[in-house]
C-alpha positions as CSV (number, residue, x, y, z in Angstrom):
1,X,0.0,0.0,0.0
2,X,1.4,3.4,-0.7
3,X,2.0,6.3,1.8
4,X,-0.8,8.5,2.5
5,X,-1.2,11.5,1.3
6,X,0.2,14.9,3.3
7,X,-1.7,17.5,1.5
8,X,-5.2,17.1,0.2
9,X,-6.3,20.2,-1.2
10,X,-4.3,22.8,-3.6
11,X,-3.9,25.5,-1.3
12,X,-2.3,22.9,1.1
13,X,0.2,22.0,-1.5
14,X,1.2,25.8,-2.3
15,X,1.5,26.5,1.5
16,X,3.8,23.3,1.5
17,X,5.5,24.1,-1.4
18,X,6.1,27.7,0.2
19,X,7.8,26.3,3.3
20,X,9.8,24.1,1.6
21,X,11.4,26.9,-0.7
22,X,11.9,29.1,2.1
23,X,14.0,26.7,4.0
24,X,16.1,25.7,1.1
25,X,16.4,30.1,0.9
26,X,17.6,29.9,4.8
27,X,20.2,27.7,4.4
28,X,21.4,28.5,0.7
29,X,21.1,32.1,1.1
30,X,24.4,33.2,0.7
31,X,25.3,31.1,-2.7
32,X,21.9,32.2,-4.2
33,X,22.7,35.6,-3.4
34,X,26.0,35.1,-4.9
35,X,24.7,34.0,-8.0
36,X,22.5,36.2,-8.6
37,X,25.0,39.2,-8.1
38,X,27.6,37.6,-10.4
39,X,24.8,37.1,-13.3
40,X,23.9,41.4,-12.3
41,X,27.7,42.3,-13.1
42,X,27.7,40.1,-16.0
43,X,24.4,41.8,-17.6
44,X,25.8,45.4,-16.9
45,X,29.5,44.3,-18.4
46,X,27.6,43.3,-21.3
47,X,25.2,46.3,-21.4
48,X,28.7,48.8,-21.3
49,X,30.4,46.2,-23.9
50,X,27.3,47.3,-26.2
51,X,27.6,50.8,-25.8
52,X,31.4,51.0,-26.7
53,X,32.0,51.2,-30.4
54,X,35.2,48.5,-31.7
55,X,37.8,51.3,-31.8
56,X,37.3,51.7,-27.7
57,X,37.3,48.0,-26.7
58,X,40.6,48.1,-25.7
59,X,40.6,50.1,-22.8
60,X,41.2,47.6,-19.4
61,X,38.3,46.9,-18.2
62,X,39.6,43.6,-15.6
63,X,38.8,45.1,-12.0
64,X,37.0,48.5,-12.9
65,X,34.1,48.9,-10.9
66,X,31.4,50.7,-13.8
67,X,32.0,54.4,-12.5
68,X,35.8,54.2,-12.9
69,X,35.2,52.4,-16.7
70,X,32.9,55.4,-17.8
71,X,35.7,57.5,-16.2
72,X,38.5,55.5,-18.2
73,X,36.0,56.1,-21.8
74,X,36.0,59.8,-21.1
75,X,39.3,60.0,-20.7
76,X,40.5,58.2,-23.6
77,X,38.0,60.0,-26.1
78,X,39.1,63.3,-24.4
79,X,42.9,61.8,-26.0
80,X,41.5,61.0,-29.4
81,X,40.2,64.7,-29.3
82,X,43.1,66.1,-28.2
83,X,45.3,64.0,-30.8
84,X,42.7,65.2,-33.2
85,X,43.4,69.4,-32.3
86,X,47.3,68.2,-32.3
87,X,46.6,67.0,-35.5
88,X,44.7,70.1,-36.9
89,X,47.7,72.5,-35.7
90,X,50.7,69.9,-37.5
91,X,48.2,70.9,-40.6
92,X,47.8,74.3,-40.3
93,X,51.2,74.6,-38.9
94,X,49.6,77.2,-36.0
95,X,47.4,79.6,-38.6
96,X,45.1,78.6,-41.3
97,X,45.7,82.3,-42.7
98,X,49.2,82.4,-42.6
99,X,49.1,78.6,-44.2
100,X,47.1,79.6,-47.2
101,X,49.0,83.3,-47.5
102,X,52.3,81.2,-48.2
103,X,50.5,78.7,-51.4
104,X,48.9,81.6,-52.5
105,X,52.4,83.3,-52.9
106,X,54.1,79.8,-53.9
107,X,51.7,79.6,-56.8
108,X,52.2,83.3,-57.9
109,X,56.3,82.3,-57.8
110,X,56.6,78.4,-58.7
111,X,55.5,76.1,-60.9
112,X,51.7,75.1,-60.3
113,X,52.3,71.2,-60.9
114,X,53.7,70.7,-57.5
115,X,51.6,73.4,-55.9
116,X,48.6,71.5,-56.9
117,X,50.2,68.2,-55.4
118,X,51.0,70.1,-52.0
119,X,47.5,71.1,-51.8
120,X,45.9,67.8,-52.7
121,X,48.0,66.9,-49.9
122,X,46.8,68.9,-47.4
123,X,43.5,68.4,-48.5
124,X,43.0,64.6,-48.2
125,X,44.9,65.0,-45.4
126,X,41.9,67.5,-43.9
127,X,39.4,65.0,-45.3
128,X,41.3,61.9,-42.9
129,X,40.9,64.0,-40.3
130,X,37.2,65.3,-40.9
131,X,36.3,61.2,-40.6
132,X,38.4,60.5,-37.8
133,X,36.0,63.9,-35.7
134,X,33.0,62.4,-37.4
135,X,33.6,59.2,-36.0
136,X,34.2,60.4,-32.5
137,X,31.4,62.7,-32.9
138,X,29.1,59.2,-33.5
139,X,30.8,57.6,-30.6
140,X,30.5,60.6,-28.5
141,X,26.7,61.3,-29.2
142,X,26.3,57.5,-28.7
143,X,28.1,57.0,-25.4
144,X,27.4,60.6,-23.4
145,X,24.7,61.9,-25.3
146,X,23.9,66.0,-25.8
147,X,26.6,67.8,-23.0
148,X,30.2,68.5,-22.3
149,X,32.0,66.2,-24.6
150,X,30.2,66.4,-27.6
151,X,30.7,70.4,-27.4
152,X,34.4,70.0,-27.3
153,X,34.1,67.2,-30.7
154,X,31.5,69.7,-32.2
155,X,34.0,72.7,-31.9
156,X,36.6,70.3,-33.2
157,X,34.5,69.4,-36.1
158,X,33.6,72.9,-37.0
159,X,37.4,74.0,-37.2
160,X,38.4,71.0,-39.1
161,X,35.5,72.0,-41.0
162,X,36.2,75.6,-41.9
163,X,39.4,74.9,-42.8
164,X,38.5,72.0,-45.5
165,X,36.5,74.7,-47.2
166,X,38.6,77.1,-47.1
167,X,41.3,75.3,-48.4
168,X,39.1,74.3,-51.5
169,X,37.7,77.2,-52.3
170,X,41.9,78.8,-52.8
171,X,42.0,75.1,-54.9
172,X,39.1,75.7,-57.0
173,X,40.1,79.2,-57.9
174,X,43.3,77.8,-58.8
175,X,41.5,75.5,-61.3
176,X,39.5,77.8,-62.6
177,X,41.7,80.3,-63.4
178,X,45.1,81.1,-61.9
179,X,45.0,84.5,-62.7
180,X,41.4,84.9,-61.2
181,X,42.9,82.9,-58.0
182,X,46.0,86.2,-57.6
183,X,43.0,88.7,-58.0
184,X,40.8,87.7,-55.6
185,X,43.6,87.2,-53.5
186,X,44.9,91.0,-54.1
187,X,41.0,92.3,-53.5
188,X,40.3,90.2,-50.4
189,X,37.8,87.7,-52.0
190,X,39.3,84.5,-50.9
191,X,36.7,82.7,-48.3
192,X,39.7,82.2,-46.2
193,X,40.1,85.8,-46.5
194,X,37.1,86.7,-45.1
195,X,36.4,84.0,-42.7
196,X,37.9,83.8,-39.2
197,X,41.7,82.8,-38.8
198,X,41.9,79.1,-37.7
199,X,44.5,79.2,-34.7
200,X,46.2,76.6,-32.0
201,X,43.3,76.5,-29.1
């Protein structure tokens, strides 16, 4: 004959089951609670691991508690922006002006086949530059959102900016017509003329 039954009607048998889960709870408590913080850090690790773009993966991240890992991402796009302005000066070599004065007056004195080379140059040199800020701009807005950082890689993006156009602008009126290019220079015409003088910040 079989054992007789201990609970005969369904509340019984939730109450029972109740018990019974509470006293596994007592005496397992602290590997359950364990577990279930180990499975929290690995859900937020993966939630920061989906907000960082590739190019940032490679930061430490082995013993950073979240706060010092956000801290770590700030600085090391606050580098790339500041590699970025180092970059922009090495181009302008300290004024955009004073940069564009000296082709205009190389092309008046020199033969325009390797002007046109040193301005190509400079230009896809801009253009590298003008994705690198776009990128970081992406990464930025991605990461922070609207605030501090993405004014610093907006006011990057604006100089690296003026100065691609105002570098083509000298290049088109080069192409057009060289002798157009030394007039507008003479009368003040060139964009980069009359367009504020991209400096070292």
């Amino acid at each position: 004959m079989g054992r007789s039954r201990l609970h005969h009607t369904p509340e019984e048998k939730l109450e029972a089951a109740r018990r019974y889960r509470k006293r596994y709870y007592d005496r397992n408590h602290d590997v359950i609670s364990a577990n279930h913080k180990a499975k929290y850090r690995a859900r937020q690790h993966e939630r920061s691991n989906a907000i960082i773009p590739q190019e940032t993966t490679d930061l430490p991240a082995e013993g950073l508690t979240p706060t010092r890992m956000i801290r770590s991402q700030r600085r090391h796009c606050n580098d790339r922006m500041i590699d970025a302005e180092a970059t922009l000066t090495r181009l302008i070599n300290g004024s955009s002006t004073k940069l564009l004065d000296r082709l205009v007056q190389q092309f008046r004195a020199a033969d325009t086949g390797p002007w046109f080379q040193s301005l190509k140059t400079l230009l896809e040199n801009a253009a590298k530059l003008r994705e690198e800020v776009q990128k970081y701009h992406c990464t930025t807005l991605q990461q922070y959102g609207v605030g501090k950082q993405l004014r610093q890689v907006e006011l990057t993006a604006g100089r690296v900016t003026s100065f691609t156009k105002v570098s083509e602008d000298v290049l088109m009126h080069a192409m057009s017509d060289p002798h157009n290019l030394l007039d507008c220079y003479r009368r003040g015409e060139l964009l980069y003329q009359k367009t504020p003088d991209i400096t070292t910040l």
